[in-house]
N, C-alpha and C positions, 0 to 999 in steps of 0.2 A: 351611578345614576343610569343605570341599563335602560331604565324605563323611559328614558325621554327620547331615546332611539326609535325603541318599539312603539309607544305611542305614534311617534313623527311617521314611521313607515304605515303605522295604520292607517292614519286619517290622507295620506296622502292614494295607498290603494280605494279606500272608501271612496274620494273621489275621484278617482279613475270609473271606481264601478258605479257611481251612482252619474256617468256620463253615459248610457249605452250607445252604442255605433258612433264613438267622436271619430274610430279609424273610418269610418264610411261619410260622416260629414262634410259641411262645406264650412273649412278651416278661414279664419282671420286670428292676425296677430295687434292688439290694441292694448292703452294704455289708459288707465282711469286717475284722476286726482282728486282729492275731496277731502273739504274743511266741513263740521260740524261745530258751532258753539251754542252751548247751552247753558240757562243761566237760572239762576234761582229766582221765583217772582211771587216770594211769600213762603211759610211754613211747609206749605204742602203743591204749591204750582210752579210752573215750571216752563220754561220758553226754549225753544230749541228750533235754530235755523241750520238746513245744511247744502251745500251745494260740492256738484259734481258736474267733471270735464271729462268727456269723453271722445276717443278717438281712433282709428283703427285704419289700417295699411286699404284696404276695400272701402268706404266711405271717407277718411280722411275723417275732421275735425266734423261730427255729428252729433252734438248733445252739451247742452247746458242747461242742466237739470236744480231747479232750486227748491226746497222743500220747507215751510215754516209749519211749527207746531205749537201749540201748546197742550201740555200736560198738568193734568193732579194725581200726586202720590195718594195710593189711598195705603199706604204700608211702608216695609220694607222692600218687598215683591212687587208689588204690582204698582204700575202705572198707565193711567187711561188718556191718551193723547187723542186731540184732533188737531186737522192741517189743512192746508193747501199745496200744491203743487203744480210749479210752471214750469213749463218743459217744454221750450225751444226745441226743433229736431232740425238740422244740418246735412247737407250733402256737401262735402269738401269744403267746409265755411260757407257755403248759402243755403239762406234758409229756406228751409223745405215744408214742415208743418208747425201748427201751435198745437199742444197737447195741455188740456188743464185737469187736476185731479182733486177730487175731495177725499181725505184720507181719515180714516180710522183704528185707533191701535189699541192693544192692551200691551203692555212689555213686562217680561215676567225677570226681575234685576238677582242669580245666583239661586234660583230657585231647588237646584240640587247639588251635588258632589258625591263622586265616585274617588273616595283619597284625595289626592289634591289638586285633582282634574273638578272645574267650579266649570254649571251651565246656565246660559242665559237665552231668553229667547223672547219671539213676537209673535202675535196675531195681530197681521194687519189686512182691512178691509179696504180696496179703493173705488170710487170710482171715475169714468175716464172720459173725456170730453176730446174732440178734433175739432178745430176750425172748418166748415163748411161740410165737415161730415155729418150725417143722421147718426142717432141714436147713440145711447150712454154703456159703456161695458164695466159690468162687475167683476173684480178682482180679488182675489182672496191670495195671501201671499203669508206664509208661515217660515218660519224662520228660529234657528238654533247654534246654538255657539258654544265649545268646549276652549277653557282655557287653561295650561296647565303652565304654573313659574317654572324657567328655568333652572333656577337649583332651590334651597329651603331658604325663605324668608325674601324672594328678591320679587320684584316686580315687573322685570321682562318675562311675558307671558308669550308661550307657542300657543296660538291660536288654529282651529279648523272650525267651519260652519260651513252648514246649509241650508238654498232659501228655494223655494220652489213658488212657481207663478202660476196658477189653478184660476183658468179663467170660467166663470161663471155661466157664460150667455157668451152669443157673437153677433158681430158687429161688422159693418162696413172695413174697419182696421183692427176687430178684433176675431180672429179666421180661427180659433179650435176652441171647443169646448172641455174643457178639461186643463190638464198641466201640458204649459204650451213651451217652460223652458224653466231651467232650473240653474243657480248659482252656488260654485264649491269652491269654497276658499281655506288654504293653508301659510300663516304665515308666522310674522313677529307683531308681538305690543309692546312697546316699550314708553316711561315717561321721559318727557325732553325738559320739562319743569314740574312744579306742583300742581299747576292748570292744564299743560297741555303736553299730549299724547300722540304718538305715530303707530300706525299701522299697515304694515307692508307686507305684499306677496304675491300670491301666482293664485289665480280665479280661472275659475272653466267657467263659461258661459255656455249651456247648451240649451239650441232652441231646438222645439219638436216643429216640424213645417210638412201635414200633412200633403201628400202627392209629388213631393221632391225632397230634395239631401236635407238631414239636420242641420244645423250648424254649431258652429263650436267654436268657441271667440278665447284666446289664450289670452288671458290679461295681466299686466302688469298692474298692481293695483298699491295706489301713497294715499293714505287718508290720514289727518289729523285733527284729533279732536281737541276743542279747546273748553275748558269747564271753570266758568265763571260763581 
């Protein structure tokens, strides 16, 4: 099984490279947790709530982020979701801003394979609301996923993805036009029953922040998903 080496060394140099200047950034160490349950709501619809904790050694406990959606299959492939999203933002446990979002997706479920490396991905559109801030910013946020079993027939998957954040317009709290920071993640999938799923690993977060350091957020990252 040579190939799950070299895969693993790839996807984890890809993400080294698709960080440029992490050695010149402004480094945090933080830890992310997240539950997703999604549940069937009819032939072809589909519900799906997720939330995530987030937290890091330089802000402390900053983020409870909850996301509801719903979806209709029009296939095996594709799936067109809308949402909402409430997003508490934190400085050490006190709260700092309300962030509200209307979200838009297409999700593309296995849409290729390269041998037994299966990929999945999204286009998602948001947009972004502040409490007491002016003005709305558009968000265009693409995203890709390669999944490969670790040996033939088994369903623990080495997972690598990436999501890139391509801001549209700027805003009061939304400062670059363009790709303002992008997400690389290399881990494990593994099932813990027939419903529910964990997903563990190491995430680069790197932000672009024109006229000072990037930043680059080392994440620990537990997500589970539950499928009703």
């Amino acid at each position: 099984m040579r190939i799950l080496p070299c895969i693993f060394g790839a996807a984890l140099a890809a993400t080294c490279m698709l960080a440029p200047g992490a050695a010149r950034a402004d480094t945090d160490t933080q830890g992310w947790g997240g539950l997703t349950v999604t549940a069937k709501a009819g032939p072809h619809w589909r519900v799906s709530n997720e939330t995530i904790l987030r937290t890091g050694n330089t802000r402390g406990f900053y983020e409870l982020e909850d996301n509801f959606m719903v979806g209709y299959k029009l296939d095996k492939t594709f799936t067109v979701w809308l949402g909402y999203t409430h997003d508490p933002n934190y400085l050490h446990g006190d709260f700092a801003v309300m962030e509200r979002r209307f979200r838009q997706q297409v999700s593309f479920d296995n849409f290729a394979h390269l041998g037994p490396v299966r990929f999945n991905g999204r286009m998602r559109l948001e947009q972004r609301w502040r409490d007491n801030m002016p003005g709305t910013g558009w968000r265009l946020r693409p995203f890709i996923k390669a999944s490969l079993p670790v040996a033939k027939d088994s369903k623990v998957m080495i997972v690598a993805s990436h999501e890139s954040f391509i801001d549209l317009n700027k805003t009061i709290f939304q400062t670059v036009n363009g790709e303002e920071r992008m997400r690389n993640f290399i881990g494990v999938n593994a099932p813990i029953t027939k419903t529910l799923s964990v997903e563990a690993g190491y995430l680069n977060q790197h932000g672009i922040r024109p006229g000072k350091l990037d930043s680059s957020d080392h994440v620990a990252s537990v997500a589970l998903t539950l499928a009703l």
